[in-house]
N, C-alpha and C positions, 0 to 999 in steps of 0.2 A: 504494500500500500504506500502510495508515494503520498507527500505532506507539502504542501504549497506556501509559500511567502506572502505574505497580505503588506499593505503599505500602510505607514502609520496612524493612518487617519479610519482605520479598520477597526479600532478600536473604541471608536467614538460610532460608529455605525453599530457594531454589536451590541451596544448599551442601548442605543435607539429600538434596534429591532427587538430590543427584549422590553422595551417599556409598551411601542405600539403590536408586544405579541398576541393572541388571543380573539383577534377581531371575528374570525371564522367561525369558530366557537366557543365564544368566553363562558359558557357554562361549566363545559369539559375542565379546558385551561386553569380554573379560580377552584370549581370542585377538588381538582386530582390536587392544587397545593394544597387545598385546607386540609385534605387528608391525611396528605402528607406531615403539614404542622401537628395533628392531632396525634398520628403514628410516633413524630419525632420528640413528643412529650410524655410519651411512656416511662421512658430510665429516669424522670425527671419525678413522676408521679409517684412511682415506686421507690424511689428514693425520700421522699417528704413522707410517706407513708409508715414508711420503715423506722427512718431516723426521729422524726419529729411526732408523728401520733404514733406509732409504739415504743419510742424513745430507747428503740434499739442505735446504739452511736459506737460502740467498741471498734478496734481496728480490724480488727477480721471482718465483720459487717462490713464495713468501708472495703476494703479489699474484694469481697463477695459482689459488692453491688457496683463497683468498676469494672469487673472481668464479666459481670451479666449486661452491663453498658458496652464493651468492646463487643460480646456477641450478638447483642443486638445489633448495634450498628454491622457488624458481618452477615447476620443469616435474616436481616428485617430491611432496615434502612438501606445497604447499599442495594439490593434487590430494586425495591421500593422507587430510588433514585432513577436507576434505567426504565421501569414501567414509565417514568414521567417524563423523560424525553422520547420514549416511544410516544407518548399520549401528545407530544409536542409537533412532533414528524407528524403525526397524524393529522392533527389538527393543521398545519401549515399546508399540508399536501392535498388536505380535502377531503381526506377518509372519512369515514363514519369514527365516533369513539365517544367515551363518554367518560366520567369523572373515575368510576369503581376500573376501570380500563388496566392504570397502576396497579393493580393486586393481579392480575394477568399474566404477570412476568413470573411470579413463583410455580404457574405449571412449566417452565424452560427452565430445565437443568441447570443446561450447560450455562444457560447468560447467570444465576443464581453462582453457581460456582467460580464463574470468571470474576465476576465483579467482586466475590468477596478474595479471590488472587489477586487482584489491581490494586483494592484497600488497604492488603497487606503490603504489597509493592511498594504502593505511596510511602507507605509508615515506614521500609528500609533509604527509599529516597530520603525523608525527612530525617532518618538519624544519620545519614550520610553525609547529608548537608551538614546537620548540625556538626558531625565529625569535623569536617571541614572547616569550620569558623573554629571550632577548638582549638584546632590545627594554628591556625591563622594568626589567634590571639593571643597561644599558649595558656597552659594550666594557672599561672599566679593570677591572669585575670577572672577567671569563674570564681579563683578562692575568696579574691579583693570584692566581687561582684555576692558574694554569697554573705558575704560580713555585712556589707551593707541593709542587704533584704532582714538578715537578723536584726537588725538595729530596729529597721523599719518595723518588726513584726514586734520585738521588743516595746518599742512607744508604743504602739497602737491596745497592748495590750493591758501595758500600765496609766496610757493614756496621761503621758508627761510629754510635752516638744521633744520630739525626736532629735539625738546629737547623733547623726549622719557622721560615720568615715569618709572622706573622699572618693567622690567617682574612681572607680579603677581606668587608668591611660587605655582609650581603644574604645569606651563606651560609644562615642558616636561612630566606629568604626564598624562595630558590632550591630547599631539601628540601622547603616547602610547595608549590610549585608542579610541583616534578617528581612529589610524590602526588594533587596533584588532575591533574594531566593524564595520571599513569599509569592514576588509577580510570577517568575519561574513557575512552582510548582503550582501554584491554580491553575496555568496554563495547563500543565502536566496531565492533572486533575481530571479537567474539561475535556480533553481532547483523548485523553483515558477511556473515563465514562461513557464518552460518546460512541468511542470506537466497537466499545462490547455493547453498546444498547444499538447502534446503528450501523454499526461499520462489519458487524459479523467478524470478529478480531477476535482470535486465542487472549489471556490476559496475557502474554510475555509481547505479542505483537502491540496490545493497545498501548501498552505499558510505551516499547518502544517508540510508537508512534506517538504517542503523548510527548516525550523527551525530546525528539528530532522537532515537530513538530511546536510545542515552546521556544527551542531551541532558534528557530527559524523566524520566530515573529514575538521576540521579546518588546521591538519599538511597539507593534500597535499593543501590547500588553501593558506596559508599561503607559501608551494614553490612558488605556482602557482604566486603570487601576487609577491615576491622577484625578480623571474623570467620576470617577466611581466615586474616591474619598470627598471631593468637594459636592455630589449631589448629596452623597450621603450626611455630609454636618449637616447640610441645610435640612433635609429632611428631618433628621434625628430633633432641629431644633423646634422644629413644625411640631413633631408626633409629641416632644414632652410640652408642647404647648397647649396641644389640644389635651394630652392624659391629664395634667394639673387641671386645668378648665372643669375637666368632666368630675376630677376627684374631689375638687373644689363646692362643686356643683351640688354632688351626690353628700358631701361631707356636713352640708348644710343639713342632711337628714340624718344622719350616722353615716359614721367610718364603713361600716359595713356595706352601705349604698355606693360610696365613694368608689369603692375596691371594683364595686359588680359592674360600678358605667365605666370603670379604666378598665378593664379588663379586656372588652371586646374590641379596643383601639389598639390595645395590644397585640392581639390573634387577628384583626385586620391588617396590620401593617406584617406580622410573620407571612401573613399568605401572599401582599404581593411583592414581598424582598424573597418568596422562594420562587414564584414567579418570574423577576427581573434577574433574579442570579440564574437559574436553569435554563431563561430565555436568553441570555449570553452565554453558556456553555455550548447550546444548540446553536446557534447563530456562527461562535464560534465554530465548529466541528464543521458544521456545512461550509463556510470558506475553506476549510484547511485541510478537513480530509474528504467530507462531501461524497458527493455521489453513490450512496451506500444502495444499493438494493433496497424495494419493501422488505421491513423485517417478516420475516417466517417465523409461524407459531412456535410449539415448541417442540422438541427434536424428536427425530423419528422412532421406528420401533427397536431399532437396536439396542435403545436404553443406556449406550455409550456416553459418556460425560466429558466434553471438549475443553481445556483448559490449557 
């Protein structure tokens, strides 16, 4: 599978197409995210349920309910992900589909099993990287960088002004490098996921093409992402305007009324930031690896598992 060059300005069009996505059928499109949002608050649920109303908090708990959060996000959520740019293809393309569409993808093996190899993938990239900046900055700065965090966790804890050690030499070395490898590896990411939900990709080839593929169009990533952080303050300063308002509002009758009118500002703006982020992966993908075949249901009688 060959991976194409986009020109810088590719990345200001991506963002576009993922804002005006959904025109065909915004039912589909807004359903499969809130489901999404709803799926992706599970670990979240069970977590407050556990720790907080059964006031189970020991470390082994903790431990138990982060290795049932990594496998969710493996055998739930990354699944879950590729139904939605399937439902995405579809909906651009014309097909018929509908919002429950996403849960679709769990009768297909193989795409189930790929995606949670890519996940995995991702997670050896990201300590690779990180390796790399370790590399770069040498061990006495994490040590220098670690003192600090303790100071900091120290105040907070005793709640007296924080007396700070000095930055460790390299910190804004280390904020440059954690934003070029985070443009990097979203790129990675998107053009990964796309590859196994659309591209009919083993994960060692999405994977691949993911890499070449970033690799090749880091300028319009790097708009794309400049782009992305200055909508997003604005936005962000919009949404705690309107929650304050509403909590304000509600607070006039009790706290408890307050919580209930912020709340669906909340889970509105989740559904269409998984929208505008999925609608830029896809948008992505089709410039760069593009022309995939209609996806095929799911794999034949041989019950073989492609990876």
């Amino acid at each position: 599978m060959t991976t194409r060059t986009m020109g810088p300005a590719s990345g200001w069009r991506w963002l576009m197409n993922a804002v005006n996505l959904g025109g065909g059928n915004p039912g589909a499109v807004l359903g499969g995210a809130a489901l999404l949002v709803l799926m992706a608050l599970v670990p979240t649920v069970l977590q407050v349920l556990v720790q907080n109303v059964m006031g189970v908090t020991s470390p082994a708990v903790a431990i138990v309910l982060m290795l049932v959060s990594v496998a969710y996000t493996l055998g739930v959520m990354g699944p879950l992900f590729v139904g939605y740019l399937r439902l995405l293809h579809a909906s651009e393309t014309g097909a018929a589909t509908r919002a429950t569409a996403i849960f679709e993808v769990f009768s297909d093996r193989t795409a189930v099993v790929r995606v949670a190899c890519v996940l995995l993938g991702l997670l050896a990239i990201g300590l690779l990287l990180f390796a790399v900046a370790a590399l770069l900055l040498g061990g006495d700065f994490f040590v220098e960088l670690a003192a600090v965090m303790q100071a900091l966790e120290a105040a907070e804890a005793s709640g007296a002004p924080p007396a700070l050690p000095p930055m460790p030499s390299g910190f804004g070395t280390l904020l440059a490098l954690l934003f070029v490898f985070g443009v990097f590896f979203n790129g990675v990411y998107a053009l990964a996921l796309g590859q196994v939900a659309l591209g009919d990709r083993s994960a060692g080839g999405a994977l691949a093409d993911g890499l070449v593929g970033a690799l090749r169009n880091l300028l319009p990533l790097l708009v794309l992402t400049l782009v992305g952080m200055v909508a997003g303050f604005v936005l962000l300063l919009v949404l705690g305007l309107v929650v304050v308002l509403a909590a304000g509002i509600g607070g006039l009758v009790g706290p408890a009324v307050g919580m209930a009118l912020a709340a669906p500002v909340y889970l509105v703006a989740m559904v269409v930031l998984y929208v505008v982020m999925f609608g830029v992966a896809y948008s992505m993908w089709r410039d760069v690896c593009g022309g995939a075949a209609p996806v095929a249901g799911p794999p034949g009688g041989d019950g073989q598992v492609a990876a």
